[in-house]
C-alpha positions in Angstrom: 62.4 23.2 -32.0 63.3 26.6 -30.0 60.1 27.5 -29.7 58.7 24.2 -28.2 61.8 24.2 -25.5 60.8 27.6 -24.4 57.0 27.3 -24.3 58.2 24.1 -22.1 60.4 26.6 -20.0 57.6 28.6 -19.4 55.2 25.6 -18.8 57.2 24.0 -16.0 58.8 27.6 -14.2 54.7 28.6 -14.7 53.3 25.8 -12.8 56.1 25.9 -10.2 55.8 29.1 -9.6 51.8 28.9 -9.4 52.3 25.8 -6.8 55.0 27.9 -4.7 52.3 31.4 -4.6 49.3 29.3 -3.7 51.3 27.3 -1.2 52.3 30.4 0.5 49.3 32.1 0.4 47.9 29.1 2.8 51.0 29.4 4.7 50.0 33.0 5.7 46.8 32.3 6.1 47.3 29.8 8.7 50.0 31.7 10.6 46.8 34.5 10.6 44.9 32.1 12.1 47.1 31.0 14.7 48.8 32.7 18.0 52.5 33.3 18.5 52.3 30.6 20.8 50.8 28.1 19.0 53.3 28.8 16.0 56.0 28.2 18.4 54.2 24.9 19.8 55.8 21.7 19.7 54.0 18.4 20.5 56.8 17.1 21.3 60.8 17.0 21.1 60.5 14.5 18.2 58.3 17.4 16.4 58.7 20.7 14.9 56.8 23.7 15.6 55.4 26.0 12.7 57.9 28.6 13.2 60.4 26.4 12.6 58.9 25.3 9.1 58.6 28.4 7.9 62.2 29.6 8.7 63.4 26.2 7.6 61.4 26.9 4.2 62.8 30.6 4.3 66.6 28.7 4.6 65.9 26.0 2.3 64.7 28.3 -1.0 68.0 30.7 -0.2 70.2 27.8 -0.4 68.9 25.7 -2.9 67.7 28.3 -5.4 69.6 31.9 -4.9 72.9 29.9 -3.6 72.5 26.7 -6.0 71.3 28.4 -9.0 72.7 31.9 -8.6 76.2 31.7 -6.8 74.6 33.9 -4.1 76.3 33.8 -0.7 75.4 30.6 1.5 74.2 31.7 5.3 72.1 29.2 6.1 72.5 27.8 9.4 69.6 24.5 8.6 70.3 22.9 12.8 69.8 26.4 13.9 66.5 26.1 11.9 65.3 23.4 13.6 66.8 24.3 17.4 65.2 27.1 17.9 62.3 27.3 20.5 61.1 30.8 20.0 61.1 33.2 16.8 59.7 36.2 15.1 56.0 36.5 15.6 53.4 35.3 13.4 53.5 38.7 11.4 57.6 38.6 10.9 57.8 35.2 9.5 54.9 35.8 7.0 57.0 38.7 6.0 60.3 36.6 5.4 58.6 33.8 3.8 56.7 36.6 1.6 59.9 37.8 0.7 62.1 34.8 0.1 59.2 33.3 -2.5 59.0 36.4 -3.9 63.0 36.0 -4.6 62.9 32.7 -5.4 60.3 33.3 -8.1 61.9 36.5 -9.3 64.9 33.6 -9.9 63.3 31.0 -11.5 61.2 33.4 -14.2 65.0 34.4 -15.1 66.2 31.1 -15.7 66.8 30.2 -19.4 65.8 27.3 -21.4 69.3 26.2 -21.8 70.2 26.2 -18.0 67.6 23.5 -17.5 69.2 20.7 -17.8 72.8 22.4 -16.4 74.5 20.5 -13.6 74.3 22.1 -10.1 75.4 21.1 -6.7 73.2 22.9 -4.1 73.4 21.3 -0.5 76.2 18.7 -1.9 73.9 17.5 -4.5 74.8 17.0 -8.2 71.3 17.5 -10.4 70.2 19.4 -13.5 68.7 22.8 -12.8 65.0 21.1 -14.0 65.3 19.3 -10.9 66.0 21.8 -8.4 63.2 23.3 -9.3 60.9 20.4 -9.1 62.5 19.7 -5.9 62.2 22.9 -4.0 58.5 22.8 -5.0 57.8 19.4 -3.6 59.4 20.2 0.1 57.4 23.8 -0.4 54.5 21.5 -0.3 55.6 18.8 2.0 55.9 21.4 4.7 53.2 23.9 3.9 50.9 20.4 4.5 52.5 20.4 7.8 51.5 23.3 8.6 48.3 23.1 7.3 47.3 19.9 9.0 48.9 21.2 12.4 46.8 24.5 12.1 43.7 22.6 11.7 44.6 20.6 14.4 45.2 23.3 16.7 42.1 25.2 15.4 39.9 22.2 15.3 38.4 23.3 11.5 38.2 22.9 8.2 40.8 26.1 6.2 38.3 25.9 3.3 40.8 25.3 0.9 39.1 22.6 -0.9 35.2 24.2 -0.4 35.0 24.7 -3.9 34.9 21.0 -4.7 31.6 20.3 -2.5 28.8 19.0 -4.2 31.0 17.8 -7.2 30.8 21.2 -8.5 33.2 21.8 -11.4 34.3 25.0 -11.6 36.3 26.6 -9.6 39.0 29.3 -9.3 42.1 26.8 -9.0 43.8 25.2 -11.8 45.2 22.6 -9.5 45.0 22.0 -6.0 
């Protein structure tokens, strides 16, 4: 019974941490794609700009994985996140986004099977340690589509992420898109 909880520990952190490098991988690319000032773009005051995505994904990870897993020190500031109007250049937030995944995964890998289904309260919510996880993943992705669908917006073109499926081919490099 050990052994099938831990290959399920290392099943579910494995995919998770798979989803969180690929997604950020197409994060950077896009912010290579795209000009400080489109980053920084809003459409309109209703809307975010790119910038502020990636520093609200940057603030989201630190609280809800290295402060809601870890008992690390909670400085997020998330309506700061959201207000600001200007930020670091394309290059700078690649770099902090870089680095906080590379943190956040560093965290997860050390998670053991018996902390799964622990209780913790990150941002005021009470859920088991299994579903942080899934949950940071799924707003990683919410917003890295964001992104994604504003960059080809402002670029007017396909990011080739999905190339390999033309033609019904079947064999490609991802395991999952």
């Amino acid at each position: 019974m050990a052994l099938q909880v831990e290959a399920f520990r290392d099943a579910f952190i494995g995919s998770a941490v798979e989803r969180l490098r690929q997604q950020t991988d197409r994060i950077v690319d896009c912010l290579g794609k795209l000009d400080d000032g489109q980053i920084w773009s809003r459409g309109n005051e209703s809307s975010n700009s790119i910038g502020n995505i990636v520093v609200h994904l940057v603030g989201n990870l630190g609280q809800w994985v290295l402060h809601g897993l870890w008992g690390g020190e909670d400085l997020r500031d998330r309506d700061a996140e959201f207000a600001a109007r200007l930020g670091p250049g394309k290059v700078e937030l690649a770099q902090l986004l870089t680095a906080r995944v590379d943190e956040v995964i560093d965290s997860l890998k050390a998670i053991p099977s018996e902390r799964l289904l622990e209780m913790v309260q990150p941002q005021g919510y009470r859920l088991p340690v299994m579903e942080v996880v899934t949950h940071i993943t799924e707003h990683f992705y919410y917003h890295g589509g964001q992104i994604l669908l504003l960059t080809k917006l402002y670029l007017d073109q396909d990011l080739g992420y999905y190339r390999h499926l033309a033609g019904n081919r079947k064999e490609h490099a991802e395991s999952v898109p």
